[in-house]
Each structure stands twice: as C-alpha cells, then as structure tokens.
GUKOL-944501 format. One record per atom (N, C-alpha, C, O): x, y, z; atom name. Coordinates in steps of 0.001 Angstrom, whole numbers. Layout:
<atoms>
     east    north       up  atome
        X        Y        Z     CA
...
</atoms>
This chain:
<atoms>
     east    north       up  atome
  -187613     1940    27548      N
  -186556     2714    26867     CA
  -186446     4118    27445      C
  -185399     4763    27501      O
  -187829     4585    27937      N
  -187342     5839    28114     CA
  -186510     6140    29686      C
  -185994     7191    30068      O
  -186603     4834    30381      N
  -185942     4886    31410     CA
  -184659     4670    31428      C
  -183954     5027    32372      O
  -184174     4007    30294      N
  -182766     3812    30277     CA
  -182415     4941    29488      C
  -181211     5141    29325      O
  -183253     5738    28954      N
  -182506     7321    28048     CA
  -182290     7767    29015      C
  -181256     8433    29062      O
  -183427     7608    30751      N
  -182800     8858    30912     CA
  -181526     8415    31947      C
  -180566     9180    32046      O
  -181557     7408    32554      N
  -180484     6762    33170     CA
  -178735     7143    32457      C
  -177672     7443    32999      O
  -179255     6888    30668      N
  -177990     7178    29862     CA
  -177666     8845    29986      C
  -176584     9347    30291      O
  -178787     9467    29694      N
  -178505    11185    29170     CA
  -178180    11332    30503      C
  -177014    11725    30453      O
  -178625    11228    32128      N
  -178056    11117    33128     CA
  -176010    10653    33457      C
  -174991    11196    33882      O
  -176257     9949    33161      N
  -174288     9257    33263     CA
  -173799    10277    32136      C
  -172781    10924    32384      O
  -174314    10428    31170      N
  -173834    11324    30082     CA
  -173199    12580    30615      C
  -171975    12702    30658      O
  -174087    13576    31046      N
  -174024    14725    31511     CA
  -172970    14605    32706      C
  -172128    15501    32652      O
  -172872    14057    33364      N
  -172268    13868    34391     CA
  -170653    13681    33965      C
  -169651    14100    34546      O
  -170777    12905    32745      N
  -169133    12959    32436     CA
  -168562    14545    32165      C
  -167453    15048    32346      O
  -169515    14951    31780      N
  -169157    16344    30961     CA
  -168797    17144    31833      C
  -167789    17841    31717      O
  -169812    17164    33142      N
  -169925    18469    34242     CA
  -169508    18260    35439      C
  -168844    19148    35974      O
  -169749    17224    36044      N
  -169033    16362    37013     CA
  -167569    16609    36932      C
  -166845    16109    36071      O
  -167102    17553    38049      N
  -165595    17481    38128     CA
  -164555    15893    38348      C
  -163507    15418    37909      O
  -165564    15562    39235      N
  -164852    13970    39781     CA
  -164522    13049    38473      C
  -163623    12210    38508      O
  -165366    13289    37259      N
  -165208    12134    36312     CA
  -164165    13381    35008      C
  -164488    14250    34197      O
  -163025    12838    35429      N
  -161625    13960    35098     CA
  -161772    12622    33818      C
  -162394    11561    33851      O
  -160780    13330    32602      N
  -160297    12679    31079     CA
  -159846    11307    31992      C
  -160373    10201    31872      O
  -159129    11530    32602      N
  -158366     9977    33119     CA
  -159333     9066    33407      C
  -159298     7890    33044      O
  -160398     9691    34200      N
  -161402     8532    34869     CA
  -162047     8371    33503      C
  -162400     7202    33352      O
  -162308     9096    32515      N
  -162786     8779    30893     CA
  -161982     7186    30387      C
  -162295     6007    30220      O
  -160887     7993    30300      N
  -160040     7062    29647     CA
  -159812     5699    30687      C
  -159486     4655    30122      O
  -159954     5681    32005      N
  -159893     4867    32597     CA
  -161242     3399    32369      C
  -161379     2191    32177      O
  -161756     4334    32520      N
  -163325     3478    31785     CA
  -163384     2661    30575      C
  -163574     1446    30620      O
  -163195     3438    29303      N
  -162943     2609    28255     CA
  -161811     1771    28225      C
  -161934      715    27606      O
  -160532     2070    28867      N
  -159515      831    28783     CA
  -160229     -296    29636      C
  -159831    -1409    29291      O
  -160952     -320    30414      N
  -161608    -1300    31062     CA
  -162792    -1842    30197      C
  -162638    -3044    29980      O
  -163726    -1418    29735      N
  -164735    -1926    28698     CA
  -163787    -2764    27400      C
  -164180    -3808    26878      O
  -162426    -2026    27013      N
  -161841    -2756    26205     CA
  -161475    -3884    26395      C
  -161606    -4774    25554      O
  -160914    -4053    27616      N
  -160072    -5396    28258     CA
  -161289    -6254    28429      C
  -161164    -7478    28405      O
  -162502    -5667    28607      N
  -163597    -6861    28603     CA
  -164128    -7670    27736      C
  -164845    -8669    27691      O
  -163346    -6663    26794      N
  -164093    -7609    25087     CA
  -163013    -8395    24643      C
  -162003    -7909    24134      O
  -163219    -9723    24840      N
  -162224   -10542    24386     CA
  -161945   -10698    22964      C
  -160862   -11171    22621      O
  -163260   -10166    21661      N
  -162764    -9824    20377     CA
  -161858    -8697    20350      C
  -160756    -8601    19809      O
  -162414    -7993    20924      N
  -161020    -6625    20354     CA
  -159932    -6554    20986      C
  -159034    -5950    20400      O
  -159612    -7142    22409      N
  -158490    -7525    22569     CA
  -157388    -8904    21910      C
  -156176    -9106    21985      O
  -158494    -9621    21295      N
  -157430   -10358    20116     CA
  -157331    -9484    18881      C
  -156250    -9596    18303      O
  -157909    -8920    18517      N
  -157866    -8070    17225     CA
  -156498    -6747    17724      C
  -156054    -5923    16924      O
  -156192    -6825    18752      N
  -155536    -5897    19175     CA
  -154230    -6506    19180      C
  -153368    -5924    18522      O
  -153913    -7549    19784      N
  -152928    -9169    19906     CA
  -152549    -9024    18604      C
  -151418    -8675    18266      O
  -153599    -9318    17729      N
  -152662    -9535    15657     CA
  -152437    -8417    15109      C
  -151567    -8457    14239      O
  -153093    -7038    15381      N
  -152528    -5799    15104     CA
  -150844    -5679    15826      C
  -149866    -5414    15127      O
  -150791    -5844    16816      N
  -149565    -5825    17745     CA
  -148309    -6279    16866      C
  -147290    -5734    16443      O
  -149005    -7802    16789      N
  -148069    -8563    15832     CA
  -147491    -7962    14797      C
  -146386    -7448    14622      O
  -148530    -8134    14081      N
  -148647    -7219    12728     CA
  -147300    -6352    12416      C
  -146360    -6374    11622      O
  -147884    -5381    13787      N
  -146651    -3757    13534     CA
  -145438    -4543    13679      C
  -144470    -4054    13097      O
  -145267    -5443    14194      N
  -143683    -5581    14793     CA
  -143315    -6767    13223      C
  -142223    -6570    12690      O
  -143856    -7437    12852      N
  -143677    -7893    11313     CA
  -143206    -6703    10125      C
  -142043    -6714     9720      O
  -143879    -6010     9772      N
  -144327    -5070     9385     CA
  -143562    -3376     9373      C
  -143647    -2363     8679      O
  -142782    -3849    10634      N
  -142130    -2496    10966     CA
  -142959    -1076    10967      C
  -142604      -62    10367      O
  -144352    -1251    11915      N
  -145099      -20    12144     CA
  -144895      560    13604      C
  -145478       28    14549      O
  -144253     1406    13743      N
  -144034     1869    15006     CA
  -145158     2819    15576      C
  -145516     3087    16723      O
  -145575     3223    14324      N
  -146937     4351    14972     CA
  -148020     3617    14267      C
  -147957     3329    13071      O
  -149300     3241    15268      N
  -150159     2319    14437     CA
  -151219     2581    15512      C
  -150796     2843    16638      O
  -152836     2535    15266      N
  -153284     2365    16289     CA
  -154690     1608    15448      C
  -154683     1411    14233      O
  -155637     1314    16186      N
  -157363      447    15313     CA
  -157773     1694    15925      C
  -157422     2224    16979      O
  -158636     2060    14983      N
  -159378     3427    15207     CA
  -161108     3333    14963      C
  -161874     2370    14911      O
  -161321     4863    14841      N
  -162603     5094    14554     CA
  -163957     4159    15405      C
  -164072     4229    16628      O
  -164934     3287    14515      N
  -165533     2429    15130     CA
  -164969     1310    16107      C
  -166018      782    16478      O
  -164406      941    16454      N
  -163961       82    16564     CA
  -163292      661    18162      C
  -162694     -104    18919      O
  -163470     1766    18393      N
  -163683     2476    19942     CA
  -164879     2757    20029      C
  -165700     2500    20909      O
  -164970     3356    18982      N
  -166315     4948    19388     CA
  -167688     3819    19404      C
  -168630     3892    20193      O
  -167537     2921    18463      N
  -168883     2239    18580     CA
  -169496     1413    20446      C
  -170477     1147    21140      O
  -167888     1362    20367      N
  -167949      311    21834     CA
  -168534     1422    22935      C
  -169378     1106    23774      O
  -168129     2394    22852      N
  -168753     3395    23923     CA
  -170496     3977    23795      C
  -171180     4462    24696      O
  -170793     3775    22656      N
  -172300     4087    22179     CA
  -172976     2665    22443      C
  -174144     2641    22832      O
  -172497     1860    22305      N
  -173079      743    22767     CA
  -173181      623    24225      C
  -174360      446    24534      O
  -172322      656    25338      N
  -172194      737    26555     CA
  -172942     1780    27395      C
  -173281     1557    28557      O
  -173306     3514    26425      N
  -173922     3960    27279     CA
  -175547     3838    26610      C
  -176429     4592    27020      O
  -175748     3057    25805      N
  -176784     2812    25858     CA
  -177714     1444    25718      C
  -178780     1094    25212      O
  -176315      747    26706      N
  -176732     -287    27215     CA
  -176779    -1664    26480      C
  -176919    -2757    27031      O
  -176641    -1428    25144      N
  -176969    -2386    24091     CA
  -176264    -3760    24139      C
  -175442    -4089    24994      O
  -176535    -4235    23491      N
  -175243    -5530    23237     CA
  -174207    -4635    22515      C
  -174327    -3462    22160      O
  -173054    -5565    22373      N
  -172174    -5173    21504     CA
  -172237    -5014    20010      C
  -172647    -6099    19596      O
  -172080    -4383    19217      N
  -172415    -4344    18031     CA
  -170820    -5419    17367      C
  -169712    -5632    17858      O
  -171410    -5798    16229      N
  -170120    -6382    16164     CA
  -169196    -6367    14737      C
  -169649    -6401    13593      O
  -167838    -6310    15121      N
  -167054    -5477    14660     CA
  -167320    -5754    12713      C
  -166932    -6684    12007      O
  -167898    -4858    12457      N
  -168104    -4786    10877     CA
  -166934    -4067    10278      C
  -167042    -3860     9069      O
  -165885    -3658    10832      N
  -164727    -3180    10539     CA
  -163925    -2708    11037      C
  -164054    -1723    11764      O
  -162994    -3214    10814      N
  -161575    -3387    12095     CA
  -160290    -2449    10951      C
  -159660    -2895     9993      O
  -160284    -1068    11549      N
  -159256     -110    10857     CA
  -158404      275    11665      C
  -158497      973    12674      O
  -157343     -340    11047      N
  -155798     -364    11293     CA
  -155433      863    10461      C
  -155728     1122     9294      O
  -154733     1538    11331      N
  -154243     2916    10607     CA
  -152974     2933    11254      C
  -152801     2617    12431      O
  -151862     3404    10258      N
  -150711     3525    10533     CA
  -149893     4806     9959      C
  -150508     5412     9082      O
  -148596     5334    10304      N
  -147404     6232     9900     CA
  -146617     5932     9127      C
  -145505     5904     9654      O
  -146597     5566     7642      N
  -144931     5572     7458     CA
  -145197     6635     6083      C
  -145959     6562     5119      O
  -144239     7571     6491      N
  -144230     8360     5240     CA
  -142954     7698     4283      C
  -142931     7846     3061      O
  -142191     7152     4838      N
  -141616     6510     3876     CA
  -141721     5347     2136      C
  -141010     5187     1144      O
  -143114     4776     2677      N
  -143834     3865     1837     CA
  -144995     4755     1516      C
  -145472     4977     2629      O
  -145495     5192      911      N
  -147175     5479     1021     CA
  -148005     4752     -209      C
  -149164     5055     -490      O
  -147290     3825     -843      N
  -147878     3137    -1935     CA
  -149051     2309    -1034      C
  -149026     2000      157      O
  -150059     2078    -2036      N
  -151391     1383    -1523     CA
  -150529     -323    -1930      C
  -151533     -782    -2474      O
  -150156     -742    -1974      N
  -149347    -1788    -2220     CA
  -149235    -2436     -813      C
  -149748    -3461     -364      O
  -148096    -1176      -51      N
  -147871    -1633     1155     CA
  -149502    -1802     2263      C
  -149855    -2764     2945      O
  -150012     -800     2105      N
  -151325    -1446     2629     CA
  -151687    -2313     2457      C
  -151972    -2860     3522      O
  -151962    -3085     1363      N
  -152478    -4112      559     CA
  -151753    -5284     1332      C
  -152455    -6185     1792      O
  -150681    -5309     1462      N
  -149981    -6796     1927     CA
  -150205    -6770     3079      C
  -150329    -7878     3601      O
  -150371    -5421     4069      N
  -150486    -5156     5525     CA
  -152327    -6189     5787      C
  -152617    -7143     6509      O
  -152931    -5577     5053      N
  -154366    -6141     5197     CA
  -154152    -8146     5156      C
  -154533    -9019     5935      O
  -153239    -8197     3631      N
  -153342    -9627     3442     CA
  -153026    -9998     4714      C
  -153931   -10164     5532      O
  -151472   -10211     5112      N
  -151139   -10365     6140     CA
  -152226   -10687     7922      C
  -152176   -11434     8899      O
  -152849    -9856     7534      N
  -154077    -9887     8943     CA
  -154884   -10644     8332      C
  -155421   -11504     9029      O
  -155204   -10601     7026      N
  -156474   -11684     6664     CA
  -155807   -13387     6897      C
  -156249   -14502     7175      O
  -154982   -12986     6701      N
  -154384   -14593     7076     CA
  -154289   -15048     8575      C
  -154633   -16152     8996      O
  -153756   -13997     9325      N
  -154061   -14476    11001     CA
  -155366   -14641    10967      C
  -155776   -15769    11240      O
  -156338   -13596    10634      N
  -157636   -14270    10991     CA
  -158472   -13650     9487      C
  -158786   -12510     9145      O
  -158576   -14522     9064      N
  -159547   -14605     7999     CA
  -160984   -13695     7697      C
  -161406   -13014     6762      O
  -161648   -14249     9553      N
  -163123   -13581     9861     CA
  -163203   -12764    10696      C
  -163993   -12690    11637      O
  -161835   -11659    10192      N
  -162296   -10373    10947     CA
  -162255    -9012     9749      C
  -161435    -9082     8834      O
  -162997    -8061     9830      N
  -163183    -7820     8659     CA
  -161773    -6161     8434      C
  -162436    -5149     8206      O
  -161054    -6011     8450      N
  -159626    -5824     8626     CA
  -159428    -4758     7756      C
  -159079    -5076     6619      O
  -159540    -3770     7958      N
  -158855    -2521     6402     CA
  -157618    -1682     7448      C
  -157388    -1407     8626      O
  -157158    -1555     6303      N
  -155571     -513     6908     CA
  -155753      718     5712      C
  -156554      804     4781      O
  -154913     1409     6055      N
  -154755     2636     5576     CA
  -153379     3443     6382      C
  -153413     3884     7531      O
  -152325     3487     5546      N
  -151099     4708     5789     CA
  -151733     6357     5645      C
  -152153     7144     4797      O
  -151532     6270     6763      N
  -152511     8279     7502     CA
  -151250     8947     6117      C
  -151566     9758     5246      O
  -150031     8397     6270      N
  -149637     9569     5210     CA
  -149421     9940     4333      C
  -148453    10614     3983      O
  -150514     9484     3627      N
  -150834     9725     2189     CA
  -152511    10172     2464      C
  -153244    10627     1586      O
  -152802     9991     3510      N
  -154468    10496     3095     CA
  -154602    11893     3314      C
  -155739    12244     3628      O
  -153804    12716     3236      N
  -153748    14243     2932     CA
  -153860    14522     1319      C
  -154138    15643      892      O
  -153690    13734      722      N
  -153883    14207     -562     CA
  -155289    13592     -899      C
  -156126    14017    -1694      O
  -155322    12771     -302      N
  -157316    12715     -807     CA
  -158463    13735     -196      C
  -159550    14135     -612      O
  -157622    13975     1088      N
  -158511    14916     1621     CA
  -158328    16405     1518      C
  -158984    17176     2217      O
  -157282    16873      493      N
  -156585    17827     -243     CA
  -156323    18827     1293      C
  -156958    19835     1603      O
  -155260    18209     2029      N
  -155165    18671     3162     CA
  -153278    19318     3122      C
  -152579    18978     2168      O
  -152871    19939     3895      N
  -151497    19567     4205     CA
  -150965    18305     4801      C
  -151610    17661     5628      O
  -149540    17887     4285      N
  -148759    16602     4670     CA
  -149097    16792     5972      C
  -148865    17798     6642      O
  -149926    15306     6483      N
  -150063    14703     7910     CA
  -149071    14698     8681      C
  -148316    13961     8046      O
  -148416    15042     9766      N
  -146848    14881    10648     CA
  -146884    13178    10962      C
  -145883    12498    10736      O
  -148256    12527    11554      N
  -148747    11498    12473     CA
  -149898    10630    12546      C
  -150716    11065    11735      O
  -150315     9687    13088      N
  -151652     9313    13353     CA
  -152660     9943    13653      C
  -153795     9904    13178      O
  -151953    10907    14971      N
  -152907    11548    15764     CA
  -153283    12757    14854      C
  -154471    13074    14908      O
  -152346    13612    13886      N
  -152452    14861    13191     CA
  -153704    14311    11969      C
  -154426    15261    11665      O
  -154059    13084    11284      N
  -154295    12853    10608     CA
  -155693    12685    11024      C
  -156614    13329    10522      O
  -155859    11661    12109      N
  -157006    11412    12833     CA
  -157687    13047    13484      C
  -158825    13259    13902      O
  -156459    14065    13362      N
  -157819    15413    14049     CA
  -158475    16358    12679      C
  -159074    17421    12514      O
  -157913    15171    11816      N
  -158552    15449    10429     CA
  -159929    15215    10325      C
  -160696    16013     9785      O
  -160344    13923    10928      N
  -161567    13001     9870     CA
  -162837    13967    10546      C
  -162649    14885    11345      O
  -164246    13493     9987      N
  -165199    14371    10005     CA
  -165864    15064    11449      C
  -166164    16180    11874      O
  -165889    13377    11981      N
  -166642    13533    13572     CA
  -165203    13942    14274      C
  -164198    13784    13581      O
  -165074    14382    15413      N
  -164175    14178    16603     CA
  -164352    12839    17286      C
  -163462    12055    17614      O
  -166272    12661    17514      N
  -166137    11283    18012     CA
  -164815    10255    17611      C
  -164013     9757    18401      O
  -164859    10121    16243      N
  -164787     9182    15219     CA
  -162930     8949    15652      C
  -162116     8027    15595      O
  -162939     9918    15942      N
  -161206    10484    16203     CA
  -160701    10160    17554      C
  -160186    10799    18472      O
  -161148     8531    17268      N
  -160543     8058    19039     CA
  -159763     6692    18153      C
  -160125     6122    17124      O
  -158548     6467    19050      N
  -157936     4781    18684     CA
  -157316     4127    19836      C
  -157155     4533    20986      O
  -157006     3024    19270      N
  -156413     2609    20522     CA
  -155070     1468    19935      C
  -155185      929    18834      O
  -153936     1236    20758      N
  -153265      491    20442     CA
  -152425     -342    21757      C
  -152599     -209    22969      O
  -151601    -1109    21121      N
  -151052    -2438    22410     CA
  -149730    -2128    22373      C
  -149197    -2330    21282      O
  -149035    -1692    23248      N
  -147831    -1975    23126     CA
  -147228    -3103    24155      C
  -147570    -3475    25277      O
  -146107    -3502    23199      N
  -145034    -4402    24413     CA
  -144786    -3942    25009      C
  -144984    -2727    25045      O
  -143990    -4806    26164      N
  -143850    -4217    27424     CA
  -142319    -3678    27240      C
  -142013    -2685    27900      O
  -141490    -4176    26519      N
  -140261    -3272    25862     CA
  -140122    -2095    25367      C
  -139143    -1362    25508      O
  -141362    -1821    24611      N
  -141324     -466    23869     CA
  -141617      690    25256      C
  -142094      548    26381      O
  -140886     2204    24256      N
  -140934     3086    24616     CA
  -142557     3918    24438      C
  -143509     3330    23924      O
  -142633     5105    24866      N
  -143408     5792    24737     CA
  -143545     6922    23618      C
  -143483     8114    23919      O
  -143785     6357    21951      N
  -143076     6943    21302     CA
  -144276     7039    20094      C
  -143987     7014    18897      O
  -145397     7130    20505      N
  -146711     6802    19783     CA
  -147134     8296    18906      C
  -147247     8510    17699      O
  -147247     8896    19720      N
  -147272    10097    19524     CA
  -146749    11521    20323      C
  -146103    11422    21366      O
  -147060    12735    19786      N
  -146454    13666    20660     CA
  -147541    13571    22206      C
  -148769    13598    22285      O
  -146773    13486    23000      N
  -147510    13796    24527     CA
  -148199    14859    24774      C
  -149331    14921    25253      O
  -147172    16116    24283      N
  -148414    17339    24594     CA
  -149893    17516    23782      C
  -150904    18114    24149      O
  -149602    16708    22446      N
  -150743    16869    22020     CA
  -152063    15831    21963      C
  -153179    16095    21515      O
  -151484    14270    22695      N
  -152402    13646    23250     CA
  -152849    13047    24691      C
  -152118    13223    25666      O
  -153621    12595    24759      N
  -153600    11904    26106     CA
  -153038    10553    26172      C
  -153330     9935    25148      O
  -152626    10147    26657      N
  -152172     8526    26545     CA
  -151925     7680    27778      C
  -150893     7808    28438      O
  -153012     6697    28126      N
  -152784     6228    29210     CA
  -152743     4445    28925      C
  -153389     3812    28090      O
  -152006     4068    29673      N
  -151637     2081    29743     CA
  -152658     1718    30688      C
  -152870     2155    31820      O
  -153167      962    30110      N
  -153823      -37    30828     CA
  -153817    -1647    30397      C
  -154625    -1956    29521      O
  -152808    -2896    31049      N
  -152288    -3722    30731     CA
  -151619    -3411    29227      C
  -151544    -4194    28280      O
  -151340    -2572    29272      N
  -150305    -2355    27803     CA
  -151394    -1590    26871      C
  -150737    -1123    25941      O
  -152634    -1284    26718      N
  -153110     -702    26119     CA
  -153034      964    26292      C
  -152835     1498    27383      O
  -153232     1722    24995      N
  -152764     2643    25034     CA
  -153595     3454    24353      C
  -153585     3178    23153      O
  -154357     4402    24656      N
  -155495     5389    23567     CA
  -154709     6578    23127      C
  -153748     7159    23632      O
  -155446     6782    21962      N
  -154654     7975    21135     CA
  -156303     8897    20398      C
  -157145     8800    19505      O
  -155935     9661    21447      N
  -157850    10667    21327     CA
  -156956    12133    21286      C
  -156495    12750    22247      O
  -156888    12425    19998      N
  -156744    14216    19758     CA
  -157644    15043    20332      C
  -157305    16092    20880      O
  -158829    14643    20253      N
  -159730    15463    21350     CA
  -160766    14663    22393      C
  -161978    14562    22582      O
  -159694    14232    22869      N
  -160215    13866    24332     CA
  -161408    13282    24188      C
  -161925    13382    23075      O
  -162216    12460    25365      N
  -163316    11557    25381     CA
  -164844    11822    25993      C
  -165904    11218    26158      O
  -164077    13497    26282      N
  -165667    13932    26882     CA
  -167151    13833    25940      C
  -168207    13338    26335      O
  -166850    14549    24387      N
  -167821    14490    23696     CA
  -168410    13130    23433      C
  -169601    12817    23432      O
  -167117    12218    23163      N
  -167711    10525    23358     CA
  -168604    10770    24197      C
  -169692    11316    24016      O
  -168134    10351    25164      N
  -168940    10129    26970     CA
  -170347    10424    26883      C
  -171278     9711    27258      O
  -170404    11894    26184      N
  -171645    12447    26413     CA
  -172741    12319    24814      C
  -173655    13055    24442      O
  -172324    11438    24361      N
  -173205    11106    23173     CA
  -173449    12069    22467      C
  -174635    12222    22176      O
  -172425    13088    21918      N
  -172474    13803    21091     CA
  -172097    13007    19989      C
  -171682    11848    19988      O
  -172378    14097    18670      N
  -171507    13376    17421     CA
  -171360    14441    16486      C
  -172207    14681    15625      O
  -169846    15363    16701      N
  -169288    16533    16111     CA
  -169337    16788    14600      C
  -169220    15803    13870      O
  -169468    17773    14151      N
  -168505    17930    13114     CA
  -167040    18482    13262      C
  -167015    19467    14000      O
  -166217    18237    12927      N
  -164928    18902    12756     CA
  -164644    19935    11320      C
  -164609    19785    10098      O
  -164477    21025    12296      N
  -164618    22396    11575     CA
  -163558    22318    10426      C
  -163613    23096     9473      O
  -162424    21191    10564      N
  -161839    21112     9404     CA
  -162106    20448     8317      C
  -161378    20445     7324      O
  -163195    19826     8432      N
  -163647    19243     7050     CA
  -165467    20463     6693      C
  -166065    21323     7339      O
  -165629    19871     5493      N
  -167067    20640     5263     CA
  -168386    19955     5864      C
  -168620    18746     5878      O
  -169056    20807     6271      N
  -170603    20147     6567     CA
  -171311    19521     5984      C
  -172239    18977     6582      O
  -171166    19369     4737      N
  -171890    18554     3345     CA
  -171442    16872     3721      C
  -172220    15917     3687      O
  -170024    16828     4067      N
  -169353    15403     4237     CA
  -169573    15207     5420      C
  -169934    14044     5597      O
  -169505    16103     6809      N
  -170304    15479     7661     CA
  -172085    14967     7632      C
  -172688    13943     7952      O
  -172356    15916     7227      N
  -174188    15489     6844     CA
  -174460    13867     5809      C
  -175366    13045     5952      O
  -173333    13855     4820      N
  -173183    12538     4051     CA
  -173663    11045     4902      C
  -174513    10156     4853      O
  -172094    11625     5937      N
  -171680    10737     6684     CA
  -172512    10201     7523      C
  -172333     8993     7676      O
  -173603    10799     8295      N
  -174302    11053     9200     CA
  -175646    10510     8727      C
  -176450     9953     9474      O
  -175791    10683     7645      N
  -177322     9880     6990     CA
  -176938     8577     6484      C
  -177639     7571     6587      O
  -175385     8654     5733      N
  -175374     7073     4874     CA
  -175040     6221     6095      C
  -175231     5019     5913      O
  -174526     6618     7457      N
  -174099     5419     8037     CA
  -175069     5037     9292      C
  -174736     4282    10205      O
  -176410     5735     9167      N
  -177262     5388     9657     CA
  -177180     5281    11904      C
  -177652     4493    12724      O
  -176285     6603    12007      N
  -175594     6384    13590     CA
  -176943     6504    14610      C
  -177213     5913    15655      O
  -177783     7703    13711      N
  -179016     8340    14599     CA
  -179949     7147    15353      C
  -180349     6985    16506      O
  -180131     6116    13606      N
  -181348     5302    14002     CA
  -181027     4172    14897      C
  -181825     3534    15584      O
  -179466     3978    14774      N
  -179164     2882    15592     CA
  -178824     3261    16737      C
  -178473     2311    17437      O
  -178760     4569    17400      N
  -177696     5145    18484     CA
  -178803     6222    18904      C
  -178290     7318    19131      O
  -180584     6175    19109      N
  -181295     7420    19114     CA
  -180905     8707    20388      C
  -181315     9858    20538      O
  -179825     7764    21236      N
  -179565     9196    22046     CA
  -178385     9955    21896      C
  -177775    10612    22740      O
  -178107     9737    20472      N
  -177109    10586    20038     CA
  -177491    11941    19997      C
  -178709    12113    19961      O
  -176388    13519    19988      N
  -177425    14695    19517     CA
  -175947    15207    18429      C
  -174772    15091    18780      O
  -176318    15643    17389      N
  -175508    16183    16458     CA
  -175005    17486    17094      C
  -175597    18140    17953      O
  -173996    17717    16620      N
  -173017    19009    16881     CA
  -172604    19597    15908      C
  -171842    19028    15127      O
  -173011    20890    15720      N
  -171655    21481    14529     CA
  -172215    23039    14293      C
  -173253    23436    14823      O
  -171233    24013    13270      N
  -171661    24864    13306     CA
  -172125    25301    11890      C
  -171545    25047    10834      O
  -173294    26017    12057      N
  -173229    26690    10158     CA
  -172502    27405     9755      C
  -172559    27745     8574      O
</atoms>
C-alpha cells in the first residue's frame, strides 16, 4: 500500500503542478474512465431518455457517481458500486416534489436495480436557505465539498449546447458526454476534499464523518478554512 500511496500522491501532484496536464487533459481523462464503465454509461443511456420523456433540458447525474469514480481510479481500487445514482435537474417551473417523485418512478421502472434519486436544483435553495438557484451548475457551486460538485450528462447528437452558461463552466464531449464541474477537476485529481466556503463547517465536518470518505479513500487530505 504504501507503494501505491506513493505512486497515487505522485500522479496526484502532478495534475495540480504539471503544466502539461491542463483542465482539458483532466476532463479528458475522466470522460475516458467514464466510457469504460459500462454501468454508468447505461445509467447515463436512461437518464438521457428520461430528460427527453420528461422534458428536462438541463439535467446532469452528479456528485458520487463522478467523484467516487475518480477516488477509486487514483487509488487504484475496484470500482465502488453505484449506491446512488443522482439525477439532478432545472425546472423552475414545477418545483413540486411530486414531479420528482414520478421522475424517480419512471427510472425505477427502466431499471429497477439501480438505486436512482432525483432532485429539482430549484427548489433546493430554500432548504439550504440560500438565494433562488439560476441552474444546475449555480446550485451544484452550492453543495458542501467542491469535490462533490462535479456531473456529468449525455447529450444527443441533435441537441444544442445549452446545458449551462459556458463562461461559467467547462464543458467538453466526449462521444456525446458532457461534464458540468463549477470548479474544475484539479482538486478532484489531487485527492483533496474541500469545504465550500458557502456552506458552514459544522455540515461539512457532518458530512465528512457520517459518510465515512477518509476510511474508505485514506489518501484523501481535507481542505477548508476556520
């Protein structure tokens, strides 16, 4: 183990400081680890679906369901496997938990044994007693970690480029896949795990002990400020 820490904290650092390994070659990387996992690229296939049933134009699977895949990869592991598949979407038009509710049924019926939660980003400003969300991406530079604040989504090959604002994300295709990272993939890369100064340190520290990232992920290093 301690040869593959240092092999990992090695590739780590290197994303960070290493000019050659630019956001693109970041993002280039994980769209490739994605396309390798033939679960999350079907989970990506019935999300796809989904939006176009559904009428979700801004939608992406977030949180774990990236960030885990990259903690697993730089530290070599098997894949962990998907204990929750979050579909997050835009419509300020609906924000009843209703419409979530049928959005979830709906996927539980394509596939039964995947474990599937949704959530409309624009209504979760009032749980997180925040200002009205604009977006996915505005909502997602909400949650606790930055890690945590990576997604990804599929588009057809018809659709436009209309996911989010450009200046404020990165967004690159790879066979139609498309990431939506408000802050970029370096801190991923390098096995950090942030707090975001917009939530409190109490809910990151929560977060950070109940979901157990340290013991399963030991070359993680916490980030944040007092």
């Amino acid at each position: 183990m301690s040869g593959a820490r240092g092999n990992v904290m090695s590739v780590a650092t290197n994303n960070v400081m290493n000019d050659a390994m630019s956001e693109a070659a970041l993002e280039h990387q994980l769209l490739e680890w994605i396309t390798q996992d033939c679960e999350r690229v079907r989970a990506l296939e019935l999300a796809l679906q989904c939006a176009k049933v559904h009428s979700m134009p801004q939608w992406c699977l977030a949180a774990g369901f990236v960030r885990n895949l990259v903690w697993d990869r730089l530290h070599e592991f098997e894949l962990s496997p998907l204990n929750d598949i979050d579909l997050i979407y835009f419509c300020p038009l609906d924000i009843s938990p209703e419409r979530d509710l049928a959005i979830e049924t709906y996927l539980h019926q394509l596939a039964p044994e995947l474990p599937w939660s949704v959530k409309n980003q624009a209504r979760m400003h009032s749980r997180n007693q925040d200002m009205a969300y604009t977006s996915c991406i505005d909502a997602m530079a909400h949650w606790p970690e930055l890690e945590t604040a990576v997604g990804v989504c599929l588009k057809s090959h018809v659709e436009t480029d209309t996911q989010v604002d450009a200046e404020t994300a990165h967004h690159s295709m790879y066979y139609g896949i498309e990431l939506v990272v408000p802050f970029g993939l370096n801190s991923l890369f390098a096995l950090k795990l942030s707090a975001n100064p917009k939530r409190s340190l109490p809910v990151f520290h929560h977060r950070v002990a109940t979901k157990g990232w340290l013991t399963r992920y030991p070359l993680l290093t916490c980030c944040y400020s007092s």
